[in-house]
PDB file of N, CA, C and O in Angstrom:
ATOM      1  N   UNK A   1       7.751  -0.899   6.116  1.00  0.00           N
ATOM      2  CA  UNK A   1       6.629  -0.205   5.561  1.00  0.00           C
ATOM      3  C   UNK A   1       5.363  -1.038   5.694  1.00  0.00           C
ATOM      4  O   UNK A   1       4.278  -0.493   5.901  1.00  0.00           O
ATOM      5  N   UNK A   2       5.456  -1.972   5.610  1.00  0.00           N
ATOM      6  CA  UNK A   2       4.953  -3.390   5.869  1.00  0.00           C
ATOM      7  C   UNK A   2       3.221  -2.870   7.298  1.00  0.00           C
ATOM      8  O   UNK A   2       2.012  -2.661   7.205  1.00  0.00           O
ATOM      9  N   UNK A   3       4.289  -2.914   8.388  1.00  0.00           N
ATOM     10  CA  UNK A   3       4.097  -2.574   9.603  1.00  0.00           C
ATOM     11  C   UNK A   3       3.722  -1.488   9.747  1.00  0.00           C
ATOM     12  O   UNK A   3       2.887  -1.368  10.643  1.00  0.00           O
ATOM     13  N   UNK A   4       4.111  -0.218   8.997  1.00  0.00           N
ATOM     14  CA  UNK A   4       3.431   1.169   8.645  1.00  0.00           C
ATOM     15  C   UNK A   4       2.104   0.758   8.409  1.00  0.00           C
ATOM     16  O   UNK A   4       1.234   1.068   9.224  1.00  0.00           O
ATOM     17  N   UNK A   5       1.862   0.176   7.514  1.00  0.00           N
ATOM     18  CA  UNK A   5       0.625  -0.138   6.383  1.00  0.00           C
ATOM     19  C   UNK A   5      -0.094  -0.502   7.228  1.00  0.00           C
ATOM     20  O   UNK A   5      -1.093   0.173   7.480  1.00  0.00           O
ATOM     21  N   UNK A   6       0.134  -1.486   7.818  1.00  0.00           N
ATOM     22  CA  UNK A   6      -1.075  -2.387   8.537  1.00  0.00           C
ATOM     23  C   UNK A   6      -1.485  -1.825  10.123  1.00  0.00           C
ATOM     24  O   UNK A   6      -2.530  -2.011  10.747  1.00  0.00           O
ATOM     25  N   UNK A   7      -0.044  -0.941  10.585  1.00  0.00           N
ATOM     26  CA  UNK A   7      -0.944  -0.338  11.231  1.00  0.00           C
ATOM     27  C   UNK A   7      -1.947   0.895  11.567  1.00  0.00           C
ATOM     28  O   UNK A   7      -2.716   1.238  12.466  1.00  0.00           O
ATOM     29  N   UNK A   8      -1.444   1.390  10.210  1.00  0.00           N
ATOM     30  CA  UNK A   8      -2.649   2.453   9.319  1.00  0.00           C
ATOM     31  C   UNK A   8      -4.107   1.976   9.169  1.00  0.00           C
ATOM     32  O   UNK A   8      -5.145   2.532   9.530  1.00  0.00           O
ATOM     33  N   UNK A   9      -3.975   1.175   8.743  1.00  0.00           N
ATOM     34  CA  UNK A   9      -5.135   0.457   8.362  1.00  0.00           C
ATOM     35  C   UNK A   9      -6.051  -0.058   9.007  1.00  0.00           C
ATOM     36  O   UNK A   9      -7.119  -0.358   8.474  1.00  0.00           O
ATOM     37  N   UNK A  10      -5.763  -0.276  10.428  1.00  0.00           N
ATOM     38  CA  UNK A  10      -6.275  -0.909  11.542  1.00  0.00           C
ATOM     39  C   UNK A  10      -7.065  -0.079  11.956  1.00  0.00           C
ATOM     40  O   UNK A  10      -8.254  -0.267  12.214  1.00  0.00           O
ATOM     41  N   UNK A  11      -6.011   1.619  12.114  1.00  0.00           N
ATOM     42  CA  UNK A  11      -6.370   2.897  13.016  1.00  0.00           C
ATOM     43  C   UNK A  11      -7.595   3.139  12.366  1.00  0.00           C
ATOM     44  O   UNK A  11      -8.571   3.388  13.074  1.00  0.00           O
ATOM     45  N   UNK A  12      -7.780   3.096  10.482  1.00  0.00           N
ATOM     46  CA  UNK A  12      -8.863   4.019  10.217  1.00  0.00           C
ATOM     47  C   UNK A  12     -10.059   2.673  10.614  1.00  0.00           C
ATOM     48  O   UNK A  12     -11.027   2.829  11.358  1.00  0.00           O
ATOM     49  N   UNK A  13      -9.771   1.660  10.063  1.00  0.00           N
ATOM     50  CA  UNK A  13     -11.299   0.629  10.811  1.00  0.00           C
ATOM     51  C   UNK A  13     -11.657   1.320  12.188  1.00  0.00           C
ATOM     52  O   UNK A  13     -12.801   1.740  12.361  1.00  0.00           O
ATOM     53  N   UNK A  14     -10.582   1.456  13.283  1.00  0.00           N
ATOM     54  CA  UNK A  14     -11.490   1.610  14.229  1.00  0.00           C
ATOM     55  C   UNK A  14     -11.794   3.092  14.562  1.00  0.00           C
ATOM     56  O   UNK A  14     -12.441   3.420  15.556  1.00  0.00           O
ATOM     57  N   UNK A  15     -11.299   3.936  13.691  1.00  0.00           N
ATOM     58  CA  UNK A  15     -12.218   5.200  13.698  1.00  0.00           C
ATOM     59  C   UNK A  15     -13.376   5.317  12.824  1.00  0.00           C
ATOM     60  O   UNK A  15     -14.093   6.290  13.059  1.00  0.00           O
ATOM     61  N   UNK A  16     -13.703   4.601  11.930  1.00  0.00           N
ATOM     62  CA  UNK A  16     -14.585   5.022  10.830  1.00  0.00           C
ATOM     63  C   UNK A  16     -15.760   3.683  11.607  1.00  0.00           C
ATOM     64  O   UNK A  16     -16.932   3.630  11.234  1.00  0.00           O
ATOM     65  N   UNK A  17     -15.331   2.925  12.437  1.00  0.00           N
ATOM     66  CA  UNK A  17     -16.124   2.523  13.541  1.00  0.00           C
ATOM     67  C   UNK A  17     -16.592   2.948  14.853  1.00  0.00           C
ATOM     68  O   UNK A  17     -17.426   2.320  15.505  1.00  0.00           O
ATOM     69  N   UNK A  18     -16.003   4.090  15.246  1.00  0.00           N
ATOM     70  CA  UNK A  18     -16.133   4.169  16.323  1.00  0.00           C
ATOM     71  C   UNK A  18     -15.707   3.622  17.540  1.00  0.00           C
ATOM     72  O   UNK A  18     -16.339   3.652  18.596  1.00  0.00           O
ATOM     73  N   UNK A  19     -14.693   3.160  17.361  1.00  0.00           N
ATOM     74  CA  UNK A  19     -14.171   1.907  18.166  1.00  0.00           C
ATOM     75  C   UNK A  19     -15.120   0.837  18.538  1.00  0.00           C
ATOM     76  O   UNK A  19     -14.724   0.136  19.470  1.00  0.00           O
ATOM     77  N   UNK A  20     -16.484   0.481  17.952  1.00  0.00           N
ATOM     78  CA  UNK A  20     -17.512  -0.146  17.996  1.00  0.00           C
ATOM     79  C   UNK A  20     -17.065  -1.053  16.825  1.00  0.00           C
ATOM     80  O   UNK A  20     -17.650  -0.722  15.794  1.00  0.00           O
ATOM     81  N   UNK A  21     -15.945  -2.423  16.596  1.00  0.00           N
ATOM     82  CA  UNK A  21     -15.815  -3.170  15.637  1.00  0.00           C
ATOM     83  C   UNK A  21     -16.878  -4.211  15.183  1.00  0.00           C
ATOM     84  O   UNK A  21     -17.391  -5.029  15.947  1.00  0.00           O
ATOM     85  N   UNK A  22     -17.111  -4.110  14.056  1.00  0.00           N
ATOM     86  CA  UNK A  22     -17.671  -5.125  13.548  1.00  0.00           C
ATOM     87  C   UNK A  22     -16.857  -5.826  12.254  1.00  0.00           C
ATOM     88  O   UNK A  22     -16.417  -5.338  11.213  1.00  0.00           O
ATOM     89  N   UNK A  23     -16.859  -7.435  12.891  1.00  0.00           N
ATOM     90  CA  UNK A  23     -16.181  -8.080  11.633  1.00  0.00           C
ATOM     91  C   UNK A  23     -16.308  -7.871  10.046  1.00  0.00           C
ATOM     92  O   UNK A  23     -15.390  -7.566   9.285  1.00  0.00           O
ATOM     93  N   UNK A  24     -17.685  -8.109   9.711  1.00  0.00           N
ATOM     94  CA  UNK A  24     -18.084  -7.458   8.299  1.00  0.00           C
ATOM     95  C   UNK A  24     -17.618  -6.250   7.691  1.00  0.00           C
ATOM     96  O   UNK A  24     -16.888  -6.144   6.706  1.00  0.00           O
ATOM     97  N   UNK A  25     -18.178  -5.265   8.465  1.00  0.00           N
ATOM     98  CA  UNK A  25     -17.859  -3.977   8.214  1.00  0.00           C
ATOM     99  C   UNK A  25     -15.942  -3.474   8.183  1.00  0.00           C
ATOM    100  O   UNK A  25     -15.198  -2.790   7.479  1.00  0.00           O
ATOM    101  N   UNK A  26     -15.887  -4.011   8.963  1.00  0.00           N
ATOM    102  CA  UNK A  26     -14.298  -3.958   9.090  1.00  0.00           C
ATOM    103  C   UNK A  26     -13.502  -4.343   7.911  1.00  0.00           C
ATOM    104  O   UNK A  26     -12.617  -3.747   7.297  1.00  0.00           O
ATOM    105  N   UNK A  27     -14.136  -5.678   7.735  1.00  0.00           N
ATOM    106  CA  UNK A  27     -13.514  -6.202   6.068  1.00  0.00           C
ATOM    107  C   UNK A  27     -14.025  -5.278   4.589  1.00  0.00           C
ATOM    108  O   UNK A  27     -13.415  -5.027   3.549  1.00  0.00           O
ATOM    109  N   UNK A  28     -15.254  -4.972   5.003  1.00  0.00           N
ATOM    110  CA  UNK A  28     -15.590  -3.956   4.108  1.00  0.00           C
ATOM    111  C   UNK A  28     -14.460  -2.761   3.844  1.00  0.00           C
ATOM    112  O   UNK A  28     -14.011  -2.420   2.749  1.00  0.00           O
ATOM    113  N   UNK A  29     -14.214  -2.361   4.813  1.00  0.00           N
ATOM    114  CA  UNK A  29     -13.192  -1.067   5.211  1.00  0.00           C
ATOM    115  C   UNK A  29     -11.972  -1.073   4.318  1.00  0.00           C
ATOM    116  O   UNK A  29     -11.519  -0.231   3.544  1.00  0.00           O
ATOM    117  N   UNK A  30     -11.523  -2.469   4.720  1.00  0.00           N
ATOM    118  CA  UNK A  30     -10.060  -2.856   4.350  1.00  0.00           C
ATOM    119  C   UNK A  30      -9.988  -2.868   3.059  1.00  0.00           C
ATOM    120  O   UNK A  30      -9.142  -2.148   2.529  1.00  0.00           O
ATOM    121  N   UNK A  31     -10.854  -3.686   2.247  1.00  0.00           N
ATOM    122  CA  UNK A  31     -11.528  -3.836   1.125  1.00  0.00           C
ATOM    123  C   UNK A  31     -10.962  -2.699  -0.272  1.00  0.00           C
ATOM    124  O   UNK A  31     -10.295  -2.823  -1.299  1.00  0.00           O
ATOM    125  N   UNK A  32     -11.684  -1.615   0.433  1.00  0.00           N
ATOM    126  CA  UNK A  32     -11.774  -0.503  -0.178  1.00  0.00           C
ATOM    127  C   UNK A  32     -10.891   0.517   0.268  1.00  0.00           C
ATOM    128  O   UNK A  32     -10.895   1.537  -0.420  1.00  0.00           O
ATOM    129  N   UNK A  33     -10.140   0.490   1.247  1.00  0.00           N
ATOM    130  CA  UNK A  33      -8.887   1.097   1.859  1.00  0.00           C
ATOM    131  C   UNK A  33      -8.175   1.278   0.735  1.00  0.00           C
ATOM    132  O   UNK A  33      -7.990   0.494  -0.196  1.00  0.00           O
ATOM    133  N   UNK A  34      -7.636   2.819   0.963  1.00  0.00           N
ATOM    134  CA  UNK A  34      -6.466   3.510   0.038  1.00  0.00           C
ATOM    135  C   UNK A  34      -5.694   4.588   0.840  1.00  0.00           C
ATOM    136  O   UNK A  34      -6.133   5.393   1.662  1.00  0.00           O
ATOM    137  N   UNK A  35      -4.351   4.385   0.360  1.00  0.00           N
ATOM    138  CA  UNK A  35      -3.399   5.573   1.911  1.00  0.00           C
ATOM    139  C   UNK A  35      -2.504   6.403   0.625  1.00  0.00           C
ATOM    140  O   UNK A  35      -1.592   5.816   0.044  1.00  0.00           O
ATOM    141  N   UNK A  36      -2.826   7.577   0.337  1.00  0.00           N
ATOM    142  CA  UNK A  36      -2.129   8.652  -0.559  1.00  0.00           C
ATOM    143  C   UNK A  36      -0.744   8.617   0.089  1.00  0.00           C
ATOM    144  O   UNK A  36       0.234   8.620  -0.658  1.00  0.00           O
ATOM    145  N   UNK A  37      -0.559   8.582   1.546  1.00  0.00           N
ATOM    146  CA  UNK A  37       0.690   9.087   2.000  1.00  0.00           C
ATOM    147  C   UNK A  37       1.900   7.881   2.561  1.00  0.00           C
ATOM    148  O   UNK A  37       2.944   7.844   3.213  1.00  0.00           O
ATOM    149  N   UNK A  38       0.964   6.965   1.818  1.00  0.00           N
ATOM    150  CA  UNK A  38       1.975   5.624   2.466  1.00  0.00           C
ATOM    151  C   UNK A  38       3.669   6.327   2.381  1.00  0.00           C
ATOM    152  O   UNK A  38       3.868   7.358   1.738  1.00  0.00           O
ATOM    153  N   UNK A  39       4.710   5.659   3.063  1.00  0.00           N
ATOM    154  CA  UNK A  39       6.168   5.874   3.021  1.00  0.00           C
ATOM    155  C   UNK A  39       6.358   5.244   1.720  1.00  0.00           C
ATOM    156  O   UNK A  39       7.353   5.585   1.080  1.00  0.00           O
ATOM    157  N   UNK A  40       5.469   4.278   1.172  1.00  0.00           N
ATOM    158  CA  UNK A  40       6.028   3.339  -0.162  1.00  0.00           C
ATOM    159  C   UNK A  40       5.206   4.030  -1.443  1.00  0.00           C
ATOM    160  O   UNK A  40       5.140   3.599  -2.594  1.00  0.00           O
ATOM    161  N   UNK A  41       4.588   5.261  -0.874  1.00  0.00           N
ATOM    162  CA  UNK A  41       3.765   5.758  -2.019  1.00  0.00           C
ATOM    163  C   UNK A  41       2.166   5.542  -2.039  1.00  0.00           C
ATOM    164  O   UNK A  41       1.516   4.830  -1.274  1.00  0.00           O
ATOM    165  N   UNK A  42       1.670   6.377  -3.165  1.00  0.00           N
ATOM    166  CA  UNK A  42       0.258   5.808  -2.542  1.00  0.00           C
ATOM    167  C   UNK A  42      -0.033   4.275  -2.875  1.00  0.00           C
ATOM    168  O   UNK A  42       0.441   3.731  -3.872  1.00  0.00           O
ATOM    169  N   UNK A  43      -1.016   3.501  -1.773  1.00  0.00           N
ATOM    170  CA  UNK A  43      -1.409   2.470  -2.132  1.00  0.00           C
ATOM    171  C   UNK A  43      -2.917   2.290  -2.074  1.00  0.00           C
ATOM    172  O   UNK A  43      -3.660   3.262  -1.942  1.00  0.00           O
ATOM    173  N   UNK A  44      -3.433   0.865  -2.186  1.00  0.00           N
ATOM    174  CA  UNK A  44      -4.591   0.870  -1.609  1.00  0.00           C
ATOM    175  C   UNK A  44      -4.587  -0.902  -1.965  1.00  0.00           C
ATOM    176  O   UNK A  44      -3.617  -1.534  -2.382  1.00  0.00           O
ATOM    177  N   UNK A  45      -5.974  -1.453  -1.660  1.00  0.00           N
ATOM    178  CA  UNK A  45      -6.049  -2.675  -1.155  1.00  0.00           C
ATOM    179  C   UNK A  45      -7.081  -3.597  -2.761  1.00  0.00           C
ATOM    180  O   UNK A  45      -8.019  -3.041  -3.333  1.00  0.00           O
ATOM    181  N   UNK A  46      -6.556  -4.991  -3.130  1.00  0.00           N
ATOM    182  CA  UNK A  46      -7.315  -4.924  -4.558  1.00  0.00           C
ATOM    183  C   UNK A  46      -8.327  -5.902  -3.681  1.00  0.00           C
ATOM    184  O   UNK A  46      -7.990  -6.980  -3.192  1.00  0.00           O
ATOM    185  N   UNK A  47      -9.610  -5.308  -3.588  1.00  0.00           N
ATOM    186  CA  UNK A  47     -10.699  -5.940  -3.244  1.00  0.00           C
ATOM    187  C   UNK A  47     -11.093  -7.538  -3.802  1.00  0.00           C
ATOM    188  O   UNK A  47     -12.026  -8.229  -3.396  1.00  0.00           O
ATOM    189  N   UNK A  48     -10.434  -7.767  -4.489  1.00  0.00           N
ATOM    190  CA  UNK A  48     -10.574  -9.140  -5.253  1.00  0.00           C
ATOM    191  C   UNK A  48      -9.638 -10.443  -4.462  1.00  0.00           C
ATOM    192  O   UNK A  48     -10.213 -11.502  -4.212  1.00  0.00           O
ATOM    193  N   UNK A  49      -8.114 -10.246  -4.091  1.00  0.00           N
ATOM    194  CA  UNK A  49      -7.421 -10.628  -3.808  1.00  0.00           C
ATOM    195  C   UNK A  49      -6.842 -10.135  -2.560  1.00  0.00           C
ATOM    196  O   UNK A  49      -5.969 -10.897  -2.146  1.00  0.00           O
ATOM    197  N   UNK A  50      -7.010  -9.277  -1.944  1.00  0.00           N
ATOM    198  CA  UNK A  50      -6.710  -8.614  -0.498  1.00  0.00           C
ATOM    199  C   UNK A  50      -5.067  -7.986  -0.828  1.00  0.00           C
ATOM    200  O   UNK A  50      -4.275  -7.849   0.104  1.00  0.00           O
ATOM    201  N   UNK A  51      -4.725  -7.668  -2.122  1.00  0.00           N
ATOM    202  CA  UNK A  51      -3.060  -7.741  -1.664  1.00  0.00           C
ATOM    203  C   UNK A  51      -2.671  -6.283  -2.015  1.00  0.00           C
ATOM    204  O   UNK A  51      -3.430  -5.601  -2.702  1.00  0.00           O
ATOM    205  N   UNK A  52      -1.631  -5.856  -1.605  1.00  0.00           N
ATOM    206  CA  UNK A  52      -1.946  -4.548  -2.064  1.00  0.00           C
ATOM    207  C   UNK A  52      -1.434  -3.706  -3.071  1.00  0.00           C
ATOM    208  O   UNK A  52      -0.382  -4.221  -3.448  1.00  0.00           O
ATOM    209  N   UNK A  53      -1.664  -2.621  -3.720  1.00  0.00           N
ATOM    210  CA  UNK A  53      -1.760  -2.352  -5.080  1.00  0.00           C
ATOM    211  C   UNK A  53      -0.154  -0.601  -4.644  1.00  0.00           C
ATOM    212  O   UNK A  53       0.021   0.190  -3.717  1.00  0.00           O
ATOM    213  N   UNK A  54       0.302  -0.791  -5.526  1.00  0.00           N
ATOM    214  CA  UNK A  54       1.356   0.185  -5.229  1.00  0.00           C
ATOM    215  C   UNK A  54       2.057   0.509  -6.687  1.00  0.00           C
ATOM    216  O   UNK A  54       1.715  -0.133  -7.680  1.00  0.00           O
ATOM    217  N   UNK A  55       2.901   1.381  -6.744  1.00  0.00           N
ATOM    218  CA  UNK A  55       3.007   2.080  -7.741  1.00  0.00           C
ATOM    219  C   UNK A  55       4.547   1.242  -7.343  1.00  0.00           C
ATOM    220  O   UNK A  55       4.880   0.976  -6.188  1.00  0.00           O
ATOM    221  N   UNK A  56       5.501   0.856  -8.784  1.00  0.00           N
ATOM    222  CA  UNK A  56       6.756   0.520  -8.857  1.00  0.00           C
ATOM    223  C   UNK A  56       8.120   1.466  -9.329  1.00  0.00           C
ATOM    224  O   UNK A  56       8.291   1.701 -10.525  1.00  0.00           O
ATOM    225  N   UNK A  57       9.006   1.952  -8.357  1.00  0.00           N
ATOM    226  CA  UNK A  57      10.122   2.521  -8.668  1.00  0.00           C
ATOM    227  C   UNK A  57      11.318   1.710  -9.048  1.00  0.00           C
ATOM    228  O   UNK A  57      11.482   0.545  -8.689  1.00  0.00           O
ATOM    229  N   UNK A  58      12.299   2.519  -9.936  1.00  0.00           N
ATOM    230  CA  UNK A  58      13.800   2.282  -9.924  1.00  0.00           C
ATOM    231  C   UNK A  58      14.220   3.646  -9.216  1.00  0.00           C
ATOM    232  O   UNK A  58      13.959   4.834  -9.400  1.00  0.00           O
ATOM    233  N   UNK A  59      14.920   2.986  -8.405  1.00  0.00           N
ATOM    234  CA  UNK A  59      15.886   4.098  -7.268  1.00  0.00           C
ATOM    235  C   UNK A  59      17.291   3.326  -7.660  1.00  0.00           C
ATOM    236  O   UNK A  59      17.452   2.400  -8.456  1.00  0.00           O
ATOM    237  N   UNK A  60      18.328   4.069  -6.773  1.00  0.00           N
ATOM    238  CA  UNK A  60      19.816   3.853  -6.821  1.00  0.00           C
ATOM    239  C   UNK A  60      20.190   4.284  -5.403  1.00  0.00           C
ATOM    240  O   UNK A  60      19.403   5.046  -4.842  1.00  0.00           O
ATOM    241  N   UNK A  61      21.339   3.878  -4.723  1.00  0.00           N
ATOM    242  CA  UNK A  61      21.998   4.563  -3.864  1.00  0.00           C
ATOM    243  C   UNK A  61      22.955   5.255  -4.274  1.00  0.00           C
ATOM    244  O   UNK A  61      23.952   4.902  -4.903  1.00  0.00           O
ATOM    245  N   UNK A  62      22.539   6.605  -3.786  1.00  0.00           N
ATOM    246  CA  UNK A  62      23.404   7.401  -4.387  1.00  0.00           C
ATOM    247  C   UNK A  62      24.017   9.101  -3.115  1.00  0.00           C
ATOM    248  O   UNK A  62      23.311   9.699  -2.304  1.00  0.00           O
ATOM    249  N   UNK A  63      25.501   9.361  -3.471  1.00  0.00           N
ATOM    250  CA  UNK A  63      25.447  10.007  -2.223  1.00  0.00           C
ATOM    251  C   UNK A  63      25.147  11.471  -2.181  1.00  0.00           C
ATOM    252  O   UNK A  63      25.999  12.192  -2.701  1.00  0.00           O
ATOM    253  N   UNK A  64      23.819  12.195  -1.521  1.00  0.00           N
ATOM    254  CA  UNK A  64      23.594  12.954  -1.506  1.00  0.00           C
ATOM    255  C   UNK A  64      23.888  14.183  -0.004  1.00  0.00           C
ATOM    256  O   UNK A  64      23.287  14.048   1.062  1.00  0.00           O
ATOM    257  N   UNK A  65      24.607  14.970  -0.191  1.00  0.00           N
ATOM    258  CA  UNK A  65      25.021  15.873   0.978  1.00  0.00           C
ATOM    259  C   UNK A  65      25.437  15.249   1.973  1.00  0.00           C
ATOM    260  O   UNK A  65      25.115  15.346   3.157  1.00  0.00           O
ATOM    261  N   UNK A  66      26.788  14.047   1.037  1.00  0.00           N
ATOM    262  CA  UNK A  66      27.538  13.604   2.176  1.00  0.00           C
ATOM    263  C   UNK A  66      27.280  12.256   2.612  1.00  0.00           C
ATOM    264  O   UNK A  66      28.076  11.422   3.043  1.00  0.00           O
ATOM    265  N   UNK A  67      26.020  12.178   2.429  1.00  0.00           N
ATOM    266  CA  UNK A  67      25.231  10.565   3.017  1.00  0.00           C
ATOM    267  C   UNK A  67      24.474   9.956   1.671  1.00  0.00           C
ATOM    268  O   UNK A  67      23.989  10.445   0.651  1.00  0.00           O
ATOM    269  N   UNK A  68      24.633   8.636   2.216  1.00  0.00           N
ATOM    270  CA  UNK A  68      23.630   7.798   0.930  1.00  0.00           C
ATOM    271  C   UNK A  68      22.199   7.847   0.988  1.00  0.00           C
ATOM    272  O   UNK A  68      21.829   8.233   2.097  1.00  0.00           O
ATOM    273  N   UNK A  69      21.290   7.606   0.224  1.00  0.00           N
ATOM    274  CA  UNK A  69      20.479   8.097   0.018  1.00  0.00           C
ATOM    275  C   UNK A  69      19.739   7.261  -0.975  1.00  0.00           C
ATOM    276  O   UNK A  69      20.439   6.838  -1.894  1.00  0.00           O
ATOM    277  N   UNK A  70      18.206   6.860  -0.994  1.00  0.00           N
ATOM    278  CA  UNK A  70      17.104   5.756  -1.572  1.00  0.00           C
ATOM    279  C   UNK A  70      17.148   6.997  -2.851  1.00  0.00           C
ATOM    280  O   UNK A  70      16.590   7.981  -2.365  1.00  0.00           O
ATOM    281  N   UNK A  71      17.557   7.283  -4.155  1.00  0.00           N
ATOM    282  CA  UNK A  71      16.831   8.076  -5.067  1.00  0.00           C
ATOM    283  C   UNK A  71      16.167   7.388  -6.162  1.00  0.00           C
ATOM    284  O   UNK A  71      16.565   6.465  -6.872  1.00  0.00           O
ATOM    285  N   UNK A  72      14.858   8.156  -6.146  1.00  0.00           N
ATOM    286  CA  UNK A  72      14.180   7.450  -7.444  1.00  0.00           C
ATOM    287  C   UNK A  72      14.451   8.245  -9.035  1.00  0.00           C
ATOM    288  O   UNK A  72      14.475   9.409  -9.436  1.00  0.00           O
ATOM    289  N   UNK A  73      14.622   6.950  -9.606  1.00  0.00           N
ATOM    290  CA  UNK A  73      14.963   7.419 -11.305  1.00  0.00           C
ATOM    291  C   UNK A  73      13.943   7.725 -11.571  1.00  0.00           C
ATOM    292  O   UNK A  73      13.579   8.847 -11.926  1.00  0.00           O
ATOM    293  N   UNK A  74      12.905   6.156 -11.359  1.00  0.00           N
ATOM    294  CA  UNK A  74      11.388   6.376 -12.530  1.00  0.00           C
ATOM    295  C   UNK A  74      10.329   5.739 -11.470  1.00  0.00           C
ATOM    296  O   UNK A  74      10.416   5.069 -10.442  1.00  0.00           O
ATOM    297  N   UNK A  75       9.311   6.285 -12.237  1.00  0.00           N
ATOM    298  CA  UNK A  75       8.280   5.129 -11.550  1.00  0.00           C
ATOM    299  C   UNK A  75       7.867   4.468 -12.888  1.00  0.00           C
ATOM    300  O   UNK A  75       7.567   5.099 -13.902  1.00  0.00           O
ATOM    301  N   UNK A  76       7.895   2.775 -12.737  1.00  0.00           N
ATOM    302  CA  UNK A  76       7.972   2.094 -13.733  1.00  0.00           C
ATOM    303  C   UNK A  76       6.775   1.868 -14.289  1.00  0.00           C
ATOM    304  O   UNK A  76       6.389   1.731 -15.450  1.00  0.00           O
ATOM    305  N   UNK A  77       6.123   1.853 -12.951  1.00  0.00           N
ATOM    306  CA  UNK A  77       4.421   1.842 -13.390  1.00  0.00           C
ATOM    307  C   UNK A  77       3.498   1.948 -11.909  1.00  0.00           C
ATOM    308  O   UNK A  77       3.846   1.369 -10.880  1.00  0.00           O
ATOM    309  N   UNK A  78       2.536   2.615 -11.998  1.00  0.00           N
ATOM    310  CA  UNK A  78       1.390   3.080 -11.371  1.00  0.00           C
ATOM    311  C   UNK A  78       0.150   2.070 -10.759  1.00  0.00           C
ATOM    312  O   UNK A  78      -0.759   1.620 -11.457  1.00  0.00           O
ATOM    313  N   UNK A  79       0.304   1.842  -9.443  1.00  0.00           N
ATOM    314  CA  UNK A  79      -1.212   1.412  -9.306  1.00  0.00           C
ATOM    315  C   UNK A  79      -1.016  -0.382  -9.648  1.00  0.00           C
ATOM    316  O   UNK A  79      -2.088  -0.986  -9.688  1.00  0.00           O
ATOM    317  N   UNK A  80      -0.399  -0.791  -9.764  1.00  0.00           N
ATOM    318  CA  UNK A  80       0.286  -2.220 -10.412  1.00  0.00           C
ATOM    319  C   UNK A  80       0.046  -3.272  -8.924  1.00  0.00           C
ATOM    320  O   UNK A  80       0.363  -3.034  -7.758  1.00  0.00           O
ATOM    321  N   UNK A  81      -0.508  -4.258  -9.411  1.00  0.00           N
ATOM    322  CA  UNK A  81      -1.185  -5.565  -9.100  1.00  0.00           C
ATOM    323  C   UNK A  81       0.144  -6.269  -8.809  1.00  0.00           C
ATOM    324  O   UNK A  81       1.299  -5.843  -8.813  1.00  0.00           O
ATOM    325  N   UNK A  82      -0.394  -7.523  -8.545  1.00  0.00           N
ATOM    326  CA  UNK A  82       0.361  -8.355  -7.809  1.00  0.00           C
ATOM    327  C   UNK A  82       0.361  -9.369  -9.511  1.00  0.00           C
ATOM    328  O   UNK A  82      -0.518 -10.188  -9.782  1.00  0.00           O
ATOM    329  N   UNK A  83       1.527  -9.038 -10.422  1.00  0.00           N
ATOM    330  CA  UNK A  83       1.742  -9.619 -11.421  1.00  0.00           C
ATOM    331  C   UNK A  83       1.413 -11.550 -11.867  1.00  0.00           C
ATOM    332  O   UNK A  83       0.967 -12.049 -12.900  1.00  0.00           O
ATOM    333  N   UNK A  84       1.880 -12.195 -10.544  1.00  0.00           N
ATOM    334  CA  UNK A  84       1.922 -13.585 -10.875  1.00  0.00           C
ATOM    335  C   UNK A  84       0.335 -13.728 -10.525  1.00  0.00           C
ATOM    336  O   UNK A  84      -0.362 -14.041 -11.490  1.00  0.00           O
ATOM    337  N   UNK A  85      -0.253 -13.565  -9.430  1.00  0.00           N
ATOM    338  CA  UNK A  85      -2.228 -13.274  -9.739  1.00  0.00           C
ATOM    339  C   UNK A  85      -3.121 -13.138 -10.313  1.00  0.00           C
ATOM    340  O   UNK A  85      -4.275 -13.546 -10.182  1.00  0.00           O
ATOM    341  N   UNK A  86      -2.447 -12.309 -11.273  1.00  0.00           N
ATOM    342  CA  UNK A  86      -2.874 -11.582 -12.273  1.00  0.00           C
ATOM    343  C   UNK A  86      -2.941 -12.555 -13.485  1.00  0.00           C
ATOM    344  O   UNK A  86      -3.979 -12.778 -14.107  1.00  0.00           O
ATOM    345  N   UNK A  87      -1.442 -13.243 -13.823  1.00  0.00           N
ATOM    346  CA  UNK A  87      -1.017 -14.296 -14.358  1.00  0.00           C
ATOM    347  C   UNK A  87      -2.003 -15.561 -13.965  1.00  0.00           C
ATOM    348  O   UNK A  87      -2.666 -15.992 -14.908  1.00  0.00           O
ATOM    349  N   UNK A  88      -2.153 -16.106 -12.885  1.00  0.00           N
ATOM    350  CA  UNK A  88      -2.959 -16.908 -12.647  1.00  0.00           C
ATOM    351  C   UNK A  88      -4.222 -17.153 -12.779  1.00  0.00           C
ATOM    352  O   UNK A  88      -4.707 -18.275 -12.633  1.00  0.00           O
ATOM    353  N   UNK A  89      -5.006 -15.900 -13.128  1.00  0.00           N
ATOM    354  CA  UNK A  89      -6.332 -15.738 -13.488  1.00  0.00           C
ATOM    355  C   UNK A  89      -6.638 -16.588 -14.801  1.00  0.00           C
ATOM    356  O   UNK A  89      -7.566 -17.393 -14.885  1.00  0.00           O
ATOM    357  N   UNK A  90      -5.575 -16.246 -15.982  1.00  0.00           N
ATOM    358  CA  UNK A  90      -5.909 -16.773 -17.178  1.00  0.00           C
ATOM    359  C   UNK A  90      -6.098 -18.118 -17.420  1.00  0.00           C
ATOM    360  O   UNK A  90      -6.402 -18.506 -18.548  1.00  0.00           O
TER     361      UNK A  90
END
């Protein structure tokens, strides 16, 4: 998902550039980058720390129509930071 992400992220810099990159602007982009449809859910990027911000599940494997299967119980929490960072600020 990793590799999803980043190469999402690349595509919209160089469309919302024009394929005309500029370093600044580019970081600007990233900055403020958010993907509703990530595979890991929506994310987006914490402008402070570059890392990225995602919502946390409990799933199980469990067998559905025969085959196993990623299911989610809960989402534990929403929109959630990079905890030890966060920690480190104080």
């Amino acid at each position: 998902m990793g590799a999803y992400d980043g190469a999402a992220i690349i595509v919209e810099a160089i469309k919302q550039q024009k394929g005309k990159l500029d370093p600044d602007k580019t970081m600007e982009i990233f900055k403020s980058w958010k993907n509703p449809n990530s595979p890991r859910g929506p994310i987006s990027i914490d402008p402070e720390t570059r890392d990225i911000v995602q919502n946390e599940y409990l799933r199980e494997v469990r067998k559905v129509g025969g085959q196993l299967a990623n299911v989610e119980i809960e989402t534990l929490g929403t929109a959630v930071k990079d905890p030890w960072k966060e920690f480190q600020k104080k």
